[in-house]
mmCIF file as gemmi writes it, N, C-alpha and C atoms, coordinates in Angstrom:
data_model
loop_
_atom_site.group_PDB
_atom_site.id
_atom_site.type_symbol
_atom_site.label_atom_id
_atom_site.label_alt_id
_atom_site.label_comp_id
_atom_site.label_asym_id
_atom_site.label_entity_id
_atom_site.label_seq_id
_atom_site.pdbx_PDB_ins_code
_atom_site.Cartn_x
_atom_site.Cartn_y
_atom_site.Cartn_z
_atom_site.occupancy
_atom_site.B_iso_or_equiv
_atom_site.pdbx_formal_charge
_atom_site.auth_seq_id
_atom_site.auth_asym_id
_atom_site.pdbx_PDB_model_num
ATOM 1 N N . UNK Axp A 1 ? -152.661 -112.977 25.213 1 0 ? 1 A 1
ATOM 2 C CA . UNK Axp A 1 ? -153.727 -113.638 25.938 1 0 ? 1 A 1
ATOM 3 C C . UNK Axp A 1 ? -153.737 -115.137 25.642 1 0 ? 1 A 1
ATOM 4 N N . UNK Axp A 2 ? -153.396 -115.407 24.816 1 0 ? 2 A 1
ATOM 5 C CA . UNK Axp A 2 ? -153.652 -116.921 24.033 1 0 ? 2 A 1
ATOM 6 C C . UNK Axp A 2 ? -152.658 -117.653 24.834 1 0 ? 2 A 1
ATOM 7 N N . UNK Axp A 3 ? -151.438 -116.988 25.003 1 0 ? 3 A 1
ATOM 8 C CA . UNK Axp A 3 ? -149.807 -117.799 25.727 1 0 ? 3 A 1
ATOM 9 C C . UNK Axp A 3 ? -150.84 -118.237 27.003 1 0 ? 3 A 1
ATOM 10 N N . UNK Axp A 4 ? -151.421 -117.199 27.871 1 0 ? 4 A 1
ATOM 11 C CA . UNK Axp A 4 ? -151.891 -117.588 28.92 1 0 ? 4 A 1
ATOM 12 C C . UNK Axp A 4 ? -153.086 -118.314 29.162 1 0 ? 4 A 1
ATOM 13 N N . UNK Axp A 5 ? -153.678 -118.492 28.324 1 0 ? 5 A 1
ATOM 14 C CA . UNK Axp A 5 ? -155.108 -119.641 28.064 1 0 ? 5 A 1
ATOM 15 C C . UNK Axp A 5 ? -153.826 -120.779 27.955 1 0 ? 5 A 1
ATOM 16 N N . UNK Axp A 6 ? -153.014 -120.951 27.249 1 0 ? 6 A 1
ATOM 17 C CA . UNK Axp A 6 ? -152.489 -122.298 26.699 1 0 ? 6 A 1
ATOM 18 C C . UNK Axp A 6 ? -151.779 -122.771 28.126 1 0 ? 6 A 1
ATOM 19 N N . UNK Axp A 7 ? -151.021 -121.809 28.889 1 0 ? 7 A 1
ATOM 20 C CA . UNK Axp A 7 ? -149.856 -122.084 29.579 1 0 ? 7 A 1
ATOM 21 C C . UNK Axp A 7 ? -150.956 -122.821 31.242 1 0 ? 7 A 1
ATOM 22 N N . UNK Axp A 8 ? -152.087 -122.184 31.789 1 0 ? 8 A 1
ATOM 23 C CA . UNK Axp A 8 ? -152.97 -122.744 32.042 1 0 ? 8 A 1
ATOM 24 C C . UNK Axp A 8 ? -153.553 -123.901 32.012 1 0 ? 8 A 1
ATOM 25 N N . UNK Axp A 9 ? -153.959 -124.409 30.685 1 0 ? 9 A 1
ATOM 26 C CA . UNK Axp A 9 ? -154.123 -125.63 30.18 1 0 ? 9 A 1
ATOM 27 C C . UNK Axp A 9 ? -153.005 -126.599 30.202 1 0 ? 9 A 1
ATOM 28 N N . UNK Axp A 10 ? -151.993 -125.896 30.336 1 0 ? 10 A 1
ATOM 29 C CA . UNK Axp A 10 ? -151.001 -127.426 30.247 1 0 ? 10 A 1
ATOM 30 C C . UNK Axp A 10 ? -150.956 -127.816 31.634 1 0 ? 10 A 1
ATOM 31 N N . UNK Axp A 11 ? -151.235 -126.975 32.701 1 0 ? 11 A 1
ATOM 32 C CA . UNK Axp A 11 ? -150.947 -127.819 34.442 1 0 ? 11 A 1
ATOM 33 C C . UNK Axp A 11 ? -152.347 -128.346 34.697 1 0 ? 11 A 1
ATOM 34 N N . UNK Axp A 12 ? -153.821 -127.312 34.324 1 0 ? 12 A 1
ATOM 35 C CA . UNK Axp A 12 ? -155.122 -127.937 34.692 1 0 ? 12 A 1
ATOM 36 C C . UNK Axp A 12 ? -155.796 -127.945 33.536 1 0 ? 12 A 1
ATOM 37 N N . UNK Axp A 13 ? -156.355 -129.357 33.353 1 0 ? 13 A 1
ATOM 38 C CA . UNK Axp A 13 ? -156.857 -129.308 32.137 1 0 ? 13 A 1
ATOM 39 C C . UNK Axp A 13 ? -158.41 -129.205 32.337 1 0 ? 13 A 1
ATOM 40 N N . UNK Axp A 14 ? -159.364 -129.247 31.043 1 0 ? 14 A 1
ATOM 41 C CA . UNK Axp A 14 ? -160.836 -129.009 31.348 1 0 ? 14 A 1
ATOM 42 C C . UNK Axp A 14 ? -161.097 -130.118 31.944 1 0 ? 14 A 1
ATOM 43 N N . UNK Axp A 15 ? -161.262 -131.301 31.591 1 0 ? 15 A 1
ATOM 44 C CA . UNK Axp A 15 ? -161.546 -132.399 32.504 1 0 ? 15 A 1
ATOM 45 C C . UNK Axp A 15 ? -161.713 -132.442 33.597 1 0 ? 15 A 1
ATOM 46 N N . UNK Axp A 16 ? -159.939 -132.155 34.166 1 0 ? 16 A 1
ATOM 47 C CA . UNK Axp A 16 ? -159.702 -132.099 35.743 1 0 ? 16 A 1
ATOM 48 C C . UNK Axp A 16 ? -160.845 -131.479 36.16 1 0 ? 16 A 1
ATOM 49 N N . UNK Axp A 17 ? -161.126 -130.248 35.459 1 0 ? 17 A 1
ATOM 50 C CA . UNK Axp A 17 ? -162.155 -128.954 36.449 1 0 ? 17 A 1
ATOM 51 C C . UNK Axp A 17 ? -163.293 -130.126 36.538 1 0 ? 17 A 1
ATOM 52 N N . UNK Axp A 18 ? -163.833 -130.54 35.599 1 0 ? 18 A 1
ATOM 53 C CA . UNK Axp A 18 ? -165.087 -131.008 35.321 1 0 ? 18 A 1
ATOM 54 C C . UNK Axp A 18 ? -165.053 -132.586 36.661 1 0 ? 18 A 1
ATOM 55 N N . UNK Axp A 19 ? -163.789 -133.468 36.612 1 0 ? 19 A 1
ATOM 56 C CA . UNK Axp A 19 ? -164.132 -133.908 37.207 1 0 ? 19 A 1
ATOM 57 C C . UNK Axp A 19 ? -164.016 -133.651 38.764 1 0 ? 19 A 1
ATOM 58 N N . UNK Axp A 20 ? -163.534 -132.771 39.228 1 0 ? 20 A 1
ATOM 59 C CA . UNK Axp A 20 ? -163.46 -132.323 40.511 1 0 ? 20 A 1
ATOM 60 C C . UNK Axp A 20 ? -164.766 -131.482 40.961 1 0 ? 20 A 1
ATOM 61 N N . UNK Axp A 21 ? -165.604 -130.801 39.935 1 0 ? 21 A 1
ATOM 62 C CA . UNK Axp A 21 ? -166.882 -130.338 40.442 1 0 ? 21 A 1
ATOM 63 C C . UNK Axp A 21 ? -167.823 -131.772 40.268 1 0 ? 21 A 1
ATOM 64 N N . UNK Axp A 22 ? -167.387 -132.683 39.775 1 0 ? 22 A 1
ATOM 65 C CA . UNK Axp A 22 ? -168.248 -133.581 39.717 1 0 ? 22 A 1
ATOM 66 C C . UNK Axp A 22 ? -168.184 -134.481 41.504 1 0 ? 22 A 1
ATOM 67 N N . UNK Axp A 23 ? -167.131 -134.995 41.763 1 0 ? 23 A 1
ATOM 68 C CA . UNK Axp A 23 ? -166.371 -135.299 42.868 1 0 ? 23 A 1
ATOM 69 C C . UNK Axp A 23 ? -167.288 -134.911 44.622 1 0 ? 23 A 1
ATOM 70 N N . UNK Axp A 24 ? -167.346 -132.82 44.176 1 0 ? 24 A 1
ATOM 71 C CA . UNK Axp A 24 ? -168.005 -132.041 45.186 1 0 ? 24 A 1
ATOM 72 C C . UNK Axp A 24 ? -169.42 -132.435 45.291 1 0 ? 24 A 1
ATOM 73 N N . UNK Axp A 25 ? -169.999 -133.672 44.226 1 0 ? 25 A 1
ATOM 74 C CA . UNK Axp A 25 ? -171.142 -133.56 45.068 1 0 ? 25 A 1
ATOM 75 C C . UNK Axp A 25 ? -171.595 -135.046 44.967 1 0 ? 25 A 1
ATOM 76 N N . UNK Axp A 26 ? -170.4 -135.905 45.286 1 0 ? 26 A 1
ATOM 77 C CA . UNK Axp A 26 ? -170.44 -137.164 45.954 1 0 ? 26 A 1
ATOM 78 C C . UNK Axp A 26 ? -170.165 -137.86 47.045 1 0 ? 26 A 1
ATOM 79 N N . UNK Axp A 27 ? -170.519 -138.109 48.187 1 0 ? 27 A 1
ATOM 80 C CA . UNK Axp A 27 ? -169.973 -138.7 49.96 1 0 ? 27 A 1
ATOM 81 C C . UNK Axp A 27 ? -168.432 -139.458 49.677 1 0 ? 27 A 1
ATOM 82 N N . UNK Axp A 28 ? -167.857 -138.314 50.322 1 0 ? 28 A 1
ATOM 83 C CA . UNK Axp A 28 ? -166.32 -138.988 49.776 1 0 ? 28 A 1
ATOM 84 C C . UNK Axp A 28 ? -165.725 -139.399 51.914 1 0 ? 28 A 1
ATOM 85 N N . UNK Axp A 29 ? -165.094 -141.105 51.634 1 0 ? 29 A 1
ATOM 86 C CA . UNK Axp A 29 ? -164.507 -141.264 52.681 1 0 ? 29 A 1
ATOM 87 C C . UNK Axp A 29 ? -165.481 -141.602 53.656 1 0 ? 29 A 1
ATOM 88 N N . UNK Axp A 30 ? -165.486 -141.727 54.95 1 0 ? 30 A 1
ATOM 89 C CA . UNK Axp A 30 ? -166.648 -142.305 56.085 1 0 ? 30 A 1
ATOM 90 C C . UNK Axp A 30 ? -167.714 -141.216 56.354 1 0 ? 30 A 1
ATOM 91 N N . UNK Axp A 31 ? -167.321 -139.951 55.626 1 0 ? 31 A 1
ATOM 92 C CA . UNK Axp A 31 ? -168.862 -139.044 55.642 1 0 ? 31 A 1
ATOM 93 C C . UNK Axp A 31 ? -170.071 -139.496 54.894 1 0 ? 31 A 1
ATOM 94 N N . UNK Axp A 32 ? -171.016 -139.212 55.691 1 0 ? 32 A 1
ATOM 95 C CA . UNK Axp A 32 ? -171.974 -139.829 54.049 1 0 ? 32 A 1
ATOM 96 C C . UNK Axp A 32 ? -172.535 -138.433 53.696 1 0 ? 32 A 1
ATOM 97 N N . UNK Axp A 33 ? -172.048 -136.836 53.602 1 0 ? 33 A 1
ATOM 98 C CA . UNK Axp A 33 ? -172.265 -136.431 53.18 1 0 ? 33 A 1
ATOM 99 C C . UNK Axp A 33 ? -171.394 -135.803 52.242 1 0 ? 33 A 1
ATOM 100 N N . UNK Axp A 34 ? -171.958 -135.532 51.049 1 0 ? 34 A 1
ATOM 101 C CA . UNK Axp A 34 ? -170.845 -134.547 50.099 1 0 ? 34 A 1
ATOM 102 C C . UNK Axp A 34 ? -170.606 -133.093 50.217 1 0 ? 34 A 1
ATOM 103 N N . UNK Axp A 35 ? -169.479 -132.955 49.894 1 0 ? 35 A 1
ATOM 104 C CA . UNK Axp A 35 ? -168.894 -131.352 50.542 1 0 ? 35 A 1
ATOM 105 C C . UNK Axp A 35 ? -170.017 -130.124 49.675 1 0 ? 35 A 1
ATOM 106 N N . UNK Axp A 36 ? -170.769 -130.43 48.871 1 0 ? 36 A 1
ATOM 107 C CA . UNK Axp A 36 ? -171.786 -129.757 48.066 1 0 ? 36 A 1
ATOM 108 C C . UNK Axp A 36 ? -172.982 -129.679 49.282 1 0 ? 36 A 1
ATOM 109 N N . UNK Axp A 37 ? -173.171 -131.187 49.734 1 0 ? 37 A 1
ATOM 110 C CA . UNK Axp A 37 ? -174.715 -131.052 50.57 1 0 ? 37 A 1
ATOM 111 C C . UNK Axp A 37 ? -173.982 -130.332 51.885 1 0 ? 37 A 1
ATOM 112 N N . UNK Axp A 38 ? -172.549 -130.606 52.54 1 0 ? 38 A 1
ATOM 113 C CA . UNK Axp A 38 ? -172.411 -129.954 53.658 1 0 ? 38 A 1
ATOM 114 C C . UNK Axp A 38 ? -172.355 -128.328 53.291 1 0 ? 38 A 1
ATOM 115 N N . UNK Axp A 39 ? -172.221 -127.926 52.141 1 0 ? 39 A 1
ATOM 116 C CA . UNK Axp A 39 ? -172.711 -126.217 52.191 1 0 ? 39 A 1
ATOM 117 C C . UNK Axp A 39 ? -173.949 -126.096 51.899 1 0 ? 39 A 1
ATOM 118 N N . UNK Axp A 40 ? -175.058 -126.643 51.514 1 0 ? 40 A 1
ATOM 119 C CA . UNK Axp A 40 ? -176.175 -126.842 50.872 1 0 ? 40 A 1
ATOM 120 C C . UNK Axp A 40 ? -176.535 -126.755 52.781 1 0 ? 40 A 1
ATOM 121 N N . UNK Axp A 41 ? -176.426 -127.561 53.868 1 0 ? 41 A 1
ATOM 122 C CA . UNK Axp A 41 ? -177.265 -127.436 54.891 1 0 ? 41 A 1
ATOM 123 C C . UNK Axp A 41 ? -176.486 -126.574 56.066 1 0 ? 41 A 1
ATOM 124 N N . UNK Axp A 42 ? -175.356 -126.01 55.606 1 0 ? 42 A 1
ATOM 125 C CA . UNK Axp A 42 ? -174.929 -124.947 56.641 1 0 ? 42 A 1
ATOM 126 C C . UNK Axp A 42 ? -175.887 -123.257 56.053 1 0 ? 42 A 1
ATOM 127 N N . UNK Axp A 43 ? -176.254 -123.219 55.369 1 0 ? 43 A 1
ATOM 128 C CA . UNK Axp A 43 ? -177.049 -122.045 54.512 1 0 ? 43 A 1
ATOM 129 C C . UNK Axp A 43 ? -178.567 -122.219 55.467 1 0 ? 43 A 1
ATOM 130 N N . UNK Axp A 44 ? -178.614 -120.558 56.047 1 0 ? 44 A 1
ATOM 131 C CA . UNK Axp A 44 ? -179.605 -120.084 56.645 1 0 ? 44 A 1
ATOM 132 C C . UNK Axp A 44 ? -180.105 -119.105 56.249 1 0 ? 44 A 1
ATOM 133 N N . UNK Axp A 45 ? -181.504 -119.236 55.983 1 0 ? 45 A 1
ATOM 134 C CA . UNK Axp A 45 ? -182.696 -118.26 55.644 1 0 ? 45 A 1
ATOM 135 C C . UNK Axp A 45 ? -183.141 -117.834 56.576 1 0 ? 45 A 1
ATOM 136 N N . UNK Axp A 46 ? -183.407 -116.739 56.835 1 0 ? 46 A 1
ATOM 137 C CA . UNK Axp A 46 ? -184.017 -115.702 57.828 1 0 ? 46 A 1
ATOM 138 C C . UNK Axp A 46 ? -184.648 -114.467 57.554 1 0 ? 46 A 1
ATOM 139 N N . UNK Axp A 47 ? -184.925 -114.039 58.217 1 0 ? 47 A 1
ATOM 140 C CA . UNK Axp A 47 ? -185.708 -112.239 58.497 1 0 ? 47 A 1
ATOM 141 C C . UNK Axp A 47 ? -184.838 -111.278 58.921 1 0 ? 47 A 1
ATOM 142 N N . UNK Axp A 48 ? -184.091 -110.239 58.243 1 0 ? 48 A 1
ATOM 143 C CA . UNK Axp A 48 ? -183.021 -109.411 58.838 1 0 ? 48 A 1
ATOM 144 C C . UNK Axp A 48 ? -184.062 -108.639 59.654 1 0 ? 48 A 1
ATOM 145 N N . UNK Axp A 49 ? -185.247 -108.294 59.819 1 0 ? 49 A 1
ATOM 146 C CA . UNK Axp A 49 ? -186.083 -107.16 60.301 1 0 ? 49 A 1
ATOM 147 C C . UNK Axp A 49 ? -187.568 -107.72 60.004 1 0 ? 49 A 1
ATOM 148 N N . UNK Axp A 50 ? -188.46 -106.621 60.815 1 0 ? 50 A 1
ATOM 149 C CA . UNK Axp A 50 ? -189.718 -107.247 60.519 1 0 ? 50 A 1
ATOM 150 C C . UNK Axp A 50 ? -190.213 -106.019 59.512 1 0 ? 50 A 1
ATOM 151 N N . UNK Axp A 51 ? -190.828 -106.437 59.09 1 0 ? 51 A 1
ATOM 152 C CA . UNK Axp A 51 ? -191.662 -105.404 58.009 1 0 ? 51 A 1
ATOM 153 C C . UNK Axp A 51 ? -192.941 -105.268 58.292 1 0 ? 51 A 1
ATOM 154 N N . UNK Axp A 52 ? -192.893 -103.891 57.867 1 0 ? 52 A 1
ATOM 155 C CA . UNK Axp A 52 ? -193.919 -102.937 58.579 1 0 ? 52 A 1
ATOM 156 C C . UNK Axp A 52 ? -195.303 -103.306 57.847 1 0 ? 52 A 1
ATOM 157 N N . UNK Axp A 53 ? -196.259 -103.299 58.082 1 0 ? 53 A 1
ATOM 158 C CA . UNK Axp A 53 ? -197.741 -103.45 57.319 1 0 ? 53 A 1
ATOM 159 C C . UNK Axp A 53 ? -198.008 -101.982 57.01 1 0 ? 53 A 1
ATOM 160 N N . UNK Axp A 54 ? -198.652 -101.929 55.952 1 0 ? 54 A 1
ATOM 161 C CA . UNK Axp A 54 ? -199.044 -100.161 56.053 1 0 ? 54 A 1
ATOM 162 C C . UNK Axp A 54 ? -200.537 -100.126 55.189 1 0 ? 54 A 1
């Protein structure tokens, strides 16, 4: 298990991760939104059914 924690770490390191989730929630390029807020406002709340009163 350890070969494969290490062998892992040598192509992506913790950083990278850290700074690439950091990245997802900044306006990258002529969008001014970040790829975090564009899933943040495609997400819909709704009513699958109505519920019954009893």
């Amino acid at each position: 298990m350890q070969e494969i924690i290490q062998s892992f770490f040598k192509e992506r390191s913790l950083v990278n991760h850290q700074i690439a989730s950091y990245d997802d929630c900044i306006p990258a390029g002529d969008n001014m939104l970040s790829r975090m807020e564009k899933i943040i406002r495609n997400i819909r709340v709704g009513i699958d059914g109505e519920v019954e009163k009893g």
